[in-house]
C-alpha positions in Angstrom: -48.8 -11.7 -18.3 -48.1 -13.5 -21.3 -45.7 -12.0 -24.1 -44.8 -14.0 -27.3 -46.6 -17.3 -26.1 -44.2 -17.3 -23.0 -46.2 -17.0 -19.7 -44.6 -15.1 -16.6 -41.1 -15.3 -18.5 -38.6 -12.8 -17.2 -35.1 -11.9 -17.7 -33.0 -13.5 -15.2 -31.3 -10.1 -14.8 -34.6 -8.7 -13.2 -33.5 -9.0 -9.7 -29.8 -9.2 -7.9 -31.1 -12.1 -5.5 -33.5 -13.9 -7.6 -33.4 -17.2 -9.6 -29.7 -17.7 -9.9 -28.2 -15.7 -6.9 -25.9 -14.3 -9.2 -24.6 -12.0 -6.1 -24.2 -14.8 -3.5 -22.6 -17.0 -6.4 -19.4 -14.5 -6.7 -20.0 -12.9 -3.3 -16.4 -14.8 -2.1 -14.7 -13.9 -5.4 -15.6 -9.7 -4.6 -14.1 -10.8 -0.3 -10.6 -11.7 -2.0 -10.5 -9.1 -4.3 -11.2 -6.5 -1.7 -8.3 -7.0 -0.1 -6.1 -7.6 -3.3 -4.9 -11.8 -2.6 -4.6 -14.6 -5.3 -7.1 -17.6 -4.8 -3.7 -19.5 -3.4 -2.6 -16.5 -0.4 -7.3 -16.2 -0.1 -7.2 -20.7 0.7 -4.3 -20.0 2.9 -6.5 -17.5 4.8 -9.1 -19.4 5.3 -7.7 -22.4 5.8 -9.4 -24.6 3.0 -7.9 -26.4 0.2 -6.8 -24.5 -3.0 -9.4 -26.3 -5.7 -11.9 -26.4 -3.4 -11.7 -22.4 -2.9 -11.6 -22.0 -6.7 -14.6 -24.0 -7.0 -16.3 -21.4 -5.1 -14.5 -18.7 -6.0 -15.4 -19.1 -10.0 -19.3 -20.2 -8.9 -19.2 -23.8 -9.6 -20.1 -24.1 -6.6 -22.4 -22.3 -4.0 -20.1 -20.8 -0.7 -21.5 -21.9 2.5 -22.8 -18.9 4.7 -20.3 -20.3 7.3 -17.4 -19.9 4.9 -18.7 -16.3 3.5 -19.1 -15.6 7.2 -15.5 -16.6 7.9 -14.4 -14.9 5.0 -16.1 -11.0 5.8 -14.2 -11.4 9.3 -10.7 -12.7 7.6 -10.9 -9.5 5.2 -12.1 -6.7 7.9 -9.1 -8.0 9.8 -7.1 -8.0 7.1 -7.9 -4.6 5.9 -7.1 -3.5 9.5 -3.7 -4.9 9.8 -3.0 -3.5 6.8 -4.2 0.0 7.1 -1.5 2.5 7.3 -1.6 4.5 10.6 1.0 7.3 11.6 3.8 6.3 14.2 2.6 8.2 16.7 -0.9 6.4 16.4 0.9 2.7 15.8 3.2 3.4 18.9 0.1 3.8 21.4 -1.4 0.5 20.2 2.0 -1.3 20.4 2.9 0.0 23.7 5.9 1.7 23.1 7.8 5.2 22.4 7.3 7.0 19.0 11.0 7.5 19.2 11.3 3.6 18.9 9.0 2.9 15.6 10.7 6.6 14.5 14.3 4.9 15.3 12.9 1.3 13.5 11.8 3.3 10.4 14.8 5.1 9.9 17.1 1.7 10.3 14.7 -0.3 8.2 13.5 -2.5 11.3 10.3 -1.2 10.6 8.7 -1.5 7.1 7.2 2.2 7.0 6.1 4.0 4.3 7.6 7.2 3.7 5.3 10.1 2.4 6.4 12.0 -0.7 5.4 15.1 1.9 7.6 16.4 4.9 7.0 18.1 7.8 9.9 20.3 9.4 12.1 18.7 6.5 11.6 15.4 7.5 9.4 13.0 5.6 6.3 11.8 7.2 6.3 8.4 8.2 3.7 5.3 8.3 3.5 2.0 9.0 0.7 -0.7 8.9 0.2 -2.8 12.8 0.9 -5.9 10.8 4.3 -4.2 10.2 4.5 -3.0 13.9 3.6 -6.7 15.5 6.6 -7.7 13.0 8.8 -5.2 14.6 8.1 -6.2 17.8 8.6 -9.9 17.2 11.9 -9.8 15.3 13.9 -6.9 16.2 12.2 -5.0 19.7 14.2 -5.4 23.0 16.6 -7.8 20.9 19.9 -6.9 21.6 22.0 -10.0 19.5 21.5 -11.1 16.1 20.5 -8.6 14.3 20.9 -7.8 10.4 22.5 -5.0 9.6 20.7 -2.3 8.7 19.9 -0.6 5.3 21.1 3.0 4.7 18.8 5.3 5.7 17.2 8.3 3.3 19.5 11.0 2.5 20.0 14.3 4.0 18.9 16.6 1.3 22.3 19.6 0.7 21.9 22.5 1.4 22.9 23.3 -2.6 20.0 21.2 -3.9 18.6 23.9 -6.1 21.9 24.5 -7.6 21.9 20.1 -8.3 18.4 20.8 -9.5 19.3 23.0 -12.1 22.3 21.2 -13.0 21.0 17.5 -13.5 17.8 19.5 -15.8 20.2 21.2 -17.8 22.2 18.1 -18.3 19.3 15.6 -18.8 17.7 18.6 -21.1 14.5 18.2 -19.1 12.0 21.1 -18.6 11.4 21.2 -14.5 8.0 19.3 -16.1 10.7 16.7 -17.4 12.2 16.2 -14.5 9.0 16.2 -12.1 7.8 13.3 -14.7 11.3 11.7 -14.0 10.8 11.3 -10.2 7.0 11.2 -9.8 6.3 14.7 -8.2 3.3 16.4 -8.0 4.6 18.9 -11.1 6.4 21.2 -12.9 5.7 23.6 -10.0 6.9 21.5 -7.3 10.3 21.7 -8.7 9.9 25.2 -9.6 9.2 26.0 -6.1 12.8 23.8 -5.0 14.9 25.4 -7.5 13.5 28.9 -6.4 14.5 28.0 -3.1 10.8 28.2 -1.5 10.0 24.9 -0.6 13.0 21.6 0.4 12.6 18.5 -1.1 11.5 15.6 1.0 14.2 13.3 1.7 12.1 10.8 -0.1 11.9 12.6 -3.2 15.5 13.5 -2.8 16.1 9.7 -3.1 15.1 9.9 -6.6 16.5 12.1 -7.8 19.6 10.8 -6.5 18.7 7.8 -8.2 18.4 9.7 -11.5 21.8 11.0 -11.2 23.2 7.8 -11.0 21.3 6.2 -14.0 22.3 8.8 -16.0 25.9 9.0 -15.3 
């Protein structure tokens, strides 16, 4: 085929694995990003040398299938350390009672993340096994030396619809305001608490507790 005196000329956007290997050339770069790490944290993973990493990472440089190889494994295990699973779930894989990881959690032993839901007024509760493997190592079965802990979440009052109203009104926020103020779901959320139907979470409770004290 010949067009404009050019024979066989094509674009070298025609294929995804042709000429250039435009994919395999920033194949590494999409690895780190995947799993959210800086070139620096993405070399310390993989044990190379910082430049040497950025040389691939920008495409100076073709990766080696070895290192790409090395690099999908780092990530998937990554990416499953990092994955949030609920206590219950996390406890069988450490070995140990749920009323341990539910007794690290509420201490701050164990860096759980506390859902914006609850279930039978108590937030529900996650935590990663990188966080668990940390528990175990630092704080399970040891009975000296230990920091002191942080204060756990609140106990939400029994008046909260009352504060509710009360913090709006002084604030002058709509319950659309206010929902804005402590990242809720919306206006009907704290429609539903100041009505009485629904409790806050603890962890939502937090915040607004926050916002009291900002605004004081």
């Amino acid at each position: 085929m010949v067009t404009s005196g050019h024979a066989g000329r094509r674009s070298l956007y025609c294929t995804r694995d042709g000429w250039h290997g435009v994919r395999e050339m920033y194949e590494l770069r999409q690895l780190r990003r995947s799993v959210d790490l800086g070139q620096r944290e993405f070399a310390a993973l993989l044990a190379v040398p910082l430049e040497t990493l950025r040389t691939w990472d920008s495409g100076r440089r073709a990766t080696p299938a070895s290192v790409l190889s090395r690099a999908a494994a780092a990530v998937a295990h990554q990416q499953r350390q990092t994955t949030l699973l609920p206590l219950d779930q996390l406890a069988k894989e450490l070995g140990v009672h749920i009323r341990t990881l539910q007794a690290a959690a509420r201490t701050g032993r164990l860096a759980a993340h506390f859902s914006v839901r609850s279930a039978f007024g108590r937030p529900i509760r996650s935590a990663s096994r990188a966080d668990g493997e940390q528990f175990l190592l630092q704080h399970y079965r040891c009975f000296s030396g230990q920091a002191i802990c942080p204060r756990p979440l609140p106990i939400v009052p029994s008046d909260y619809d009352a504060r509710l109203r009360a913090l709006r009104q002084r604030l002058r926020l709509t319950q659309d305001g206010l929902a804005r103020r402590i990242d809720a779901a919306g206006k009907a959320v704290v429609y539903q608490w100041e009505s009485r139907k629904r409790t806050p979470s603890p962890v939502l409770w937090q915040r607004v507790i926050e916002l009291e004290r900002r605004k004081r």
